[in-house]
C-alpha positions as CSV (number, residue, x, y, z in Angstrom):
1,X,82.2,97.8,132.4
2,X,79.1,99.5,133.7
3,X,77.4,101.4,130.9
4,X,76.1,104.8,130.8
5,X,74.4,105.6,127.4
6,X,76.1,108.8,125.7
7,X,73.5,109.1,122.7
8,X,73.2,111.7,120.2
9,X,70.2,112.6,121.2
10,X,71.6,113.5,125.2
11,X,74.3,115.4,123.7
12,X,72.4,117.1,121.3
13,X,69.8,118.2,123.8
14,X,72.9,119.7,126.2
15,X,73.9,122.2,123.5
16,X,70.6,122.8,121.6
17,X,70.7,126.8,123.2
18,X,74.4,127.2,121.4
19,X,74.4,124.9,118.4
20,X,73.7,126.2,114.9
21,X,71.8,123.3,113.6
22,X,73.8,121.2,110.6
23,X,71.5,120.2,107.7
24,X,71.8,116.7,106.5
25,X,75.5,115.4,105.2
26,X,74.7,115.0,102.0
27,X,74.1,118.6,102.0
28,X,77.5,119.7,103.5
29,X,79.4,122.4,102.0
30,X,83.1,121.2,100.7
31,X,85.4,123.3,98.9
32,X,89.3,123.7,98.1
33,X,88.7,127.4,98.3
34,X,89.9,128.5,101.9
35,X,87.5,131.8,101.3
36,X,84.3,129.9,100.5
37,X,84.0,129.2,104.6
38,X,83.2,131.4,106.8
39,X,85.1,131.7,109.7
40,X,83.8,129.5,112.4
41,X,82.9,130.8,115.9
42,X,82.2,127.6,117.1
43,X,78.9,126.8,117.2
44,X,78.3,125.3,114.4
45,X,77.2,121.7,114.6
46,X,80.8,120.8,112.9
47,X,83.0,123.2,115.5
48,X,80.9,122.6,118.3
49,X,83.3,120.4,120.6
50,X,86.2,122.1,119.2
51,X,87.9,124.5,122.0
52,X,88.4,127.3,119.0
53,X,90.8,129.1,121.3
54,X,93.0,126.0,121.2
55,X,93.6,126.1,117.4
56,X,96.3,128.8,117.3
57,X,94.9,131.1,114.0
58,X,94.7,127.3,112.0
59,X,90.1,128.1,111.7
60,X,90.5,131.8,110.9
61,X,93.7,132.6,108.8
62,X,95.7,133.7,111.2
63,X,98.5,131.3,111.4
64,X,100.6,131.3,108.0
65,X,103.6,128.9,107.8
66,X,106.5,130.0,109.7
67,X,108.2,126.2,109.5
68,X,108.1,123.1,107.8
69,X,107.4,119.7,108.7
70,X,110.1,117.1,107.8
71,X,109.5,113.6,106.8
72,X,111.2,110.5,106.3
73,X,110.0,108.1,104.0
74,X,111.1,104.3,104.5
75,X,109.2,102.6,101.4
76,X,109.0,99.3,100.7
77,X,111.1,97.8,97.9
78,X,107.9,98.0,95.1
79,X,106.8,101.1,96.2
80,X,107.3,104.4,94.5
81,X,107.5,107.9,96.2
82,X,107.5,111.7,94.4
83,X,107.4,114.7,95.4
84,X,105.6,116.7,93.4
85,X,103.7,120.3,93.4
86,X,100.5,121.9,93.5
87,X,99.9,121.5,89.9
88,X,99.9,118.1,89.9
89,X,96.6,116.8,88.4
90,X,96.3,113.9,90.7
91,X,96.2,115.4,94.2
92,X,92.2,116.0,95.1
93,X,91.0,113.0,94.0
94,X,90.4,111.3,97.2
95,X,87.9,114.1,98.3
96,X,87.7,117.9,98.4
97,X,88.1,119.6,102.0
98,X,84.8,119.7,103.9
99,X,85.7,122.7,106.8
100,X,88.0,125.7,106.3
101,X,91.1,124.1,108.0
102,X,91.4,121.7,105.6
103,X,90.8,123.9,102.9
104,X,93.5,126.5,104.6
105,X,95.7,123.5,104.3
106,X,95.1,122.7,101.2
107,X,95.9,125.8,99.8
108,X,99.0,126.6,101.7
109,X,101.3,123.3,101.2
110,X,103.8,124.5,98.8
111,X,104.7,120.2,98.3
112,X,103.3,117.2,98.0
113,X,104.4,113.7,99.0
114,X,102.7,110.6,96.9
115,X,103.2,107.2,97.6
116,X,101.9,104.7,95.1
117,X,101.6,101.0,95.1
118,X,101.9,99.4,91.2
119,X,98.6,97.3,90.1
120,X,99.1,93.9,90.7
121,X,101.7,94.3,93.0
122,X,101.7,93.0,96.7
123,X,104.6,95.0,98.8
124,X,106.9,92.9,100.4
125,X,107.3,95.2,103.5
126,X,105.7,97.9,105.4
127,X,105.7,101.8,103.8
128,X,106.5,104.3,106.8
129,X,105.8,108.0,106.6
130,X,106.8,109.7,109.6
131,X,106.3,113.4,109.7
132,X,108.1,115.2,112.7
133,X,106.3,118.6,113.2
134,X,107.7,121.8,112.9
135,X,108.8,122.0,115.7
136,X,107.8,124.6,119.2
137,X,106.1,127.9,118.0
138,X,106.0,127.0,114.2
139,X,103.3,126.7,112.2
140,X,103.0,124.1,109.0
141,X,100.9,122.4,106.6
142,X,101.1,119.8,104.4
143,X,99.7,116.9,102.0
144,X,99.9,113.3,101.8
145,X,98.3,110.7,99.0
146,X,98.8,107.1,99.2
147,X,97.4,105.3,96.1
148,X,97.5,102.0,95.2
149,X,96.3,100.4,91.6
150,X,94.1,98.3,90.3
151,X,95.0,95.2,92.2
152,X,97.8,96.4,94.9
153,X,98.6,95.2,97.7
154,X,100.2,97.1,100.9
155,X,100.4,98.2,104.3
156,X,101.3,101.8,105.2
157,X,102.5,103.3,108.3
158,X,101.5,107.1,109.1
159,X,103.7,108.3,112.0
160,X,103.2,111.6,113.2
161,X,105.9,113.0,115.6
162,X,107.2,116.1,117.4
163,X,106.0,119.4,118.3
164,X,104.3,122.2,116.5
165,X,101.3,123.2,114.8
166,X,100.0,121.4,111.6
167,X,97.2,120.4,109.7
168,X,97.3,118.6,106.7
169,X,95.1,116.5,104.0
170,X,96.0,112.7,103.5
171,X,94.4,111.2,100.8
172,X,94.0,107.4,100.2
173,X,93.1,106.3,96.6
174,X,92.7,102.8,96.2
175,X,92.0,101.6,93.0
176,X,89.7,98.4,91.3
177,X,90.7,95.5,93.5
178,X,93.2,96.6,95.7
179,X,93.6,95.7,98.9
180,X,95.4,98.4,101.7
181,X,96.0,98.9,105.5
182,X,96.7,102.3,107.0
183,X,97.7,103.0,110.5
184,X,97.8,106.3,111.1
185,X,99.4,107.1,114.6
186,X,99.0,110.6,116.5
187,X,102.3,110.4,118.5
188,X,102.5,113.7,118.9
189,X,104.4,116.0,121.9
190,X,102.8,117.7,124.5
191,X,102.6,121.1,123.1
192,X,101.2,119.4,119.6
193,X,97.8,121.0,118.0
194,X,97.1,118.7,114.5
195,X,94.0,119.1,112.8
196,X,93.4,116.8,109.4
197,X,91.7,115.8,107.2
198,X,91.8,112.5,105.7
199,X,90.1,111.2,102.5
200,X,89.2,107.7,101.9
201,X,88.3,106.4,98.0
202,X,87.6,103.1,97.5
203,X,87.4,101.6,93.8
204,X,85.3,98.5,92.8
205,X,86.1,95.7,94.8
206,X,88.4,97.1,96.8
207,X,88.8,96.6,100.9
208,X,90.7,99.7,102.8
209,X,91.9,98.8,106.4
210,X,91.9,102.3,108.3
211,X,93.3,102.6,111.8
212,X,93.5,106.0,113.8
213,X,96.0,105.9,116.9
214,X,95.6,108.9,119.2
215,X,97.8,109.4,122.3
216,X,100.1,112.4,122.2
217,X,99.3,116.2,121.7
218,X,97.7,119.1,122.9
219,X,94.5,119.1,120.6
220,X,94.3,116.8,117.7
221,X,91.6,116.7,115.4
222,X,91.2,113.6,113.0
223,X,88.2,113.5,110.3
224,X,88.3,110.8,108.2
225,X,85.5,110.6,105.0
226,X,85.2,107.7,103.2
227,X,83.9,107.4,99.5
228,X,83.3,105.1,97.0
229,X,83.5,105.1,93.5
230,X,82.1,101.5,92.3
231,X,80.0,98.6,94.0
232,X,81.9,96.2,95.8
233,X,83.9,98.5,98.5
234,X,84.6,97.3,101.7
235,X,86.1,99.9,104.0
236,X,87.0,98.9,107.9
237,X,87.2,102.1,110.0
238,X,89.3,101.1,113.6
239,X,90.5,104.0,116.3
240,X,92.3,103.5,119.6
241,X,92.9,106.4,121.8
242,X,93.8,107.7,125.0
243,X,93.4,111.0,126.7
244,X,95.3,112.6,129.3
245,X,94.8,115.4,131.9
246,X,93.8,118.5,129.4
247,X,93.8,116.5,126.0
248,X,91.7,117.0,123.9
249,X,91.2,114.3,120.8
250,X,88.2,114.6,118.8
251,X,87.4,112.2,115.8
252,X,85.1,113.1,113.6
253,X,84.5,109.9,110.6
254,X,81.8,110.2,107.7
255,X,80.9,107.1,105.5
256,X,79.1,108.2,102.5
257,X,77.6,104.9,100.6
258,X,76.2,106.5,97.2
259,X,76.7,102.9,95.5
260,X,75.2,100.0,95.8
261,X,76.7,96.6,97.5
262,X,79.6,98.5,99.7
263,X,80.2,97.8,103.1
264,X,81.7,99.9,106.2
265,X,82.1,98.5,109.7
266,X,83.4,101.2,112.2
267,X,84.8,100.6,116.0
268,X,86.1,102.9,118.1
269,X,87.1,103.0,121.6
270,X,88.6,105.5,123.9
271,X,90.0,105.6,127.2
272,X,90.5,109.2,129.1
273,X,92.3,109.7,133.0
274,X,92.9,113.2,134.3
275,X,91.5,116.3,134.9
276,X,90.0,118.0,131.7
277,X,90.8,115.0,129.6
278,X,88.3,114.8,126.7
279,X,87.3,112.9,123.8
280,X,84.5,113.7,120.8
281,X,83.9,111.1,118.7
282,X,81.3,111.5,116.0
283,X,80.1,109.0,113.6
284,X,78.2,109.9,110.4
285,X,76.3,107.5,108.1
286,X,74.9,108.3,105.1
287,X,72.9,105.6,102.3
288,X,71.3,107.5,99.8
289,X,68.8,106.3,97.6
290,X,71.3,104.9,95.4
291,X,73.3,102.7,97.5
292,X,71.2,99.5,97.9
293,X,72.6,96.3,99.0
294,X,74.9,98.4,101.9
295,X,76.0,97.0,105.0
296,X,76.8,99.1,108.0
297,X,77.5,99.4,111.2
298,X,79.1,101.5,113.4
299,X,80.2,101.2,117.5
300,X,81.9,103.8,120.1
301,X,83.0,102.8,123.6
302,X,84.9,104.7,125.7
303,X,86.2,104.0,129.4
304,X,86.7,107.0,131.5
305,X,89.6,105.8,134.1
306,X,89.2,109.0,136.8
307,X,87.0,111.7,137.9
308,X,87.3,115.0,135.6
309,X,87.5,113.5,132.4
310,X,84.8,113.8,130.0
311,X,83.8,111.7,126.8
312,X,81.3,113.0,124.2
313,X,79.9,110.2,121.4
314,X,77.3,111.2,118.5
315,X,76.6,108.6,116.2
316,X,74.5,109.7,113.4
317,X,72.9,107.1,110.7
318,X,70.5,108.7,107.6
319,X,69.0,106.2,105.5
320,X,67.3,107.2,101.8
321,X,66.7,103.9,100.6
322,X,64.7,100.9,102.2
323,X,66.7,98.1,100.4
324,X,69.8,97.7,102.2
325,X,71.5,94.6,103.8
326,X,71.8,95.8,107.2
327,X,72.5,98.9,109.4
328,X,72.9,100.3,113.2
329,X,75.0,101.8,115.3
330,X,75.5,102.4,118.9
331,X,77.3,103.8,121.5
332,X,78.4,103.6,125.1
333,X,80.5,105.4,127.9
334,X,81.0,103.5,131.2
335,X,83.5,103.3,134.4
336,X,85.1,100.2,135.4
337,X,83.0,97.6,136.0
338,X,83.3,96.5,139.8
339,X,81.8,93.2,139.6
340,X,84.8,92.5,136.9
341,X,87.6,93.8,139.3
342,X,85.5,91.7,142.3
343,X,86.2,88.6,140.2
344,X,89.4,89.3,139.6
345,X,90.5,90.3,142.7
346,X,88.3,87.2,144.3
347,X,91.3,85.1,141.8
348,X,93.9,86.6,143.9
349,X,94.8,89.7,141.5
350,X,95.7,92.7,143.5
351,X,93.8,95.5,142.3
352,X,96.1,97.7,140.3
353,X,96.9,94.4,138.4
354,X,93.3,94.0,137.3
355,X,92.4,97.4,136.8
356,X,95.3,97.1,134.3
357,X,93.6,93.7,132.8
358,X,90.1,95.3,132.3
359,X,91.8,98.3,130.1
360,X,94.3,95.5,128.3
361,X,90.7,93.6,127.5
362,X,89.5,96.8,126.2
363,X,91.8,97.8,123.9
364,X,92.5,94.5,122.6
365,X,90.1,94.0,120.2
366,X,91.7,97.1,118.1
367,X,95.6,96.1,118.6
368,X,94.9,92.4,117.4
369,X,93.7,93.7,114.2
370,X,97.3,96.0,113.7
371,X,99.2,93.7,111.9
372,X,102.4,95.6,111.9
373,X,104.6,93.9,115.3
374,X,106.5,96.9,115.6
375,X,103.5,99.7,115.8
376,X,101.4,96.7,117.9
377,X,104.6,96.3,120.7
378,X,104.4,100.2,120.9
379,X,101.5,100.9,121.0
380,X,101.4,98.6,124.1
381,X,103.9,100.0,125.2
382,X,102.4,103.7,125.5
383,X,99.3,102.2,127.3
384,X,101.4,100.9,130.1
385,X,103.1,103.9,130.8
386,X,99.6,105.7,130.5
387,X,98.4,103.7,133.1
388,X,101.5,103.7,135.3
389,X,101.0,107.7,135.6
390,X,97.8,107.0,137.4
391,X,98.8,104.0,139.6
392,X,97.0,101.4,137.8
């Protein structure tokens, strides 16, 4: 595709007269207490993309629970699931919430689902969690934590589904040695708004898989942070999504290497059509002095498919320490490339048929690496019918 830089720098530079400037992340203020934020107006650095008015109450304490999200749990045969309460000593150790959402969230699910993978164990099937929303008008929150032992093995399925409002934490706790992949899929209806938070804790040695799937909803807001507690981490950090006519889907990731020897490798891509269709995508780095050895990199490409839709993408790398293995990042947002759809056409492709080949080619990078047939074949699936609404 032809490729139109969308740095940082450019999109910084377009809000500089709004934008209350954000000191650096390792100086961002987390908390479980809701009342330790300040309400956000949105123009901070962190709300800044965010169309506040959108969020129904979730950023300013408006929106108490009026319903309850329902989920259904199909584990796999060596996997354990609990429900447990608030008081449970092992929720919050993934990460503590780093905006006031999350920390409404966190203290306003009255229930927690934890799903936990037994050391040594490898799962012999797929875990799904599919949470269907409260449904039209309703407001919920909730709380996930997947963990898996020293030495686990398994691959988890988040399916989120239905209508509503609902914001949530999902914590991922992985610990020496083990071995995970999460897909976590935003299926959501049209009226959806879903705002979470999701914490990523990686023990010595072990290698977290983390795939965001974005299609459905009104507004949905994924931030995932990932952490790690010992050398040796390896943490993959994949997103697919796709915007329609007056979506909005903003991802916001942080990677926070404060040990030494741990990699992270992010890649992202996006594809918007329709009017008002738009996509934030922001990508924070951070090596601090003590996290020598690190290897990083991070990538965002979107493809914006019609006039009207608009794709923001701000990666951000900070570096405290000289003696690392390797970093970068970069970023790009382009229209279909006509020399490609010349050479296919030249072939004797009509041109809705290689329009649809260019966006196949561009998402398939990210559906190889989902390893579950069933969420791949879907997945797929909702891409063709995205593109059929246009003509493609």
């Amino acid at each position: 595709m032809t490729v139109a830089d969308n740095t940082a720098a450019a999109n910084v530079a377009e809000a500089a007269e709004v934008t209350i400037p954000a000191a650096s992340r390792a100086e961002r203020f987390a908390s479980f207490d809701v009342e330790a934020f300040e309400v956000p107006g949105g123009r901070e650095e962190n709300w800044r993309f965010t169309p506040m008015k959108r969020l129904r109450g979730l950023h300013d304490g408006s929106a108490p629970a009026t319903g309850e999200a329902e989920l259904e749990l199909e584990p796999a045969p060596e996997v354990r699931v609990e429900t447990v309460g608030r008081d449970d000593d092992r929720l919050g150790q993934a990460g503590v919430p780093s905006d006031r959402i999350s920390a409404q969230a966190y203290s306003s699910f009255e229930k927690a689902t934890l799903v936990t993978v037994p050391a040594e164990t490898k799962a012999s099937a797929r875990t799904l969690v599919r949470l269907n929303g409260p449904g039209e008008g309703k407001t919920a929150y909730g709380h996930v934590q997947i963990r898996a032992e020293q030495f686990g093995e398994a691959t988890i399925v988040l399916d989120h589904v239905g209508s509503g409002t609902y914001a949530d934490n999902v914590e991922f706790v992985l610990g020496d040695g083990a071995q995970v992949t999460v897909v976590s899929v935003q299926d959501w209806a049209d009226d959806a708004v879903h705002v979470s938070e999701q914490h990523l804790k990686l023990g010595r040695d072990s290698r977290l898989k983390h795939i965001v799937v974005t299609l459905g909803g009104d507004l949905v807001r994924v931030s995932p942070t990932a952490t790690f507690a010992g050398p040796g981490g390896d943490v993959e950090m994949l997103g697919l999504h796709f915007a329609d006519s007056g979506q909005h889907q903003e991802h916001r990731l942080f990677v926070d290497h404060a040990v030494p020897n741990c990699k992270s490798n992010v890649l992202y891509k996006g594809a918007l059509q329709g009017d008002a269709a738009h996509s934030v995508w922001i990508g924070d780095v951070l090596i601090r002095a003590a996290a020598e050895a690190t290897e990083t990199f991070e990538l965002n490409r979107n493809l914006v498919l019609t006039e009207g839709a608009r794709a923001d993408s701000v990666p951000n790398l900070e570096i405290e320490t000289g003696e690392i293995s390797g970093a970068g990042h970069a970023s790009a947002t382009g229209r279909f490339d006509d020399e490609q759809l010349f050479y296919l056409q030249a072939r004797g492709l009509p041109e809705d048929e290689a329009r649809r080949l260019v966006v196949r080619g561009f998402f398939h990078e990210i559906l190889m690496k989902i390893e579950v047939p069933e969420v791949r074949e879907r997945l797929e699936a909702a891409i063709e019918a995205e593109l059929e609404a246009i003509g493609v």
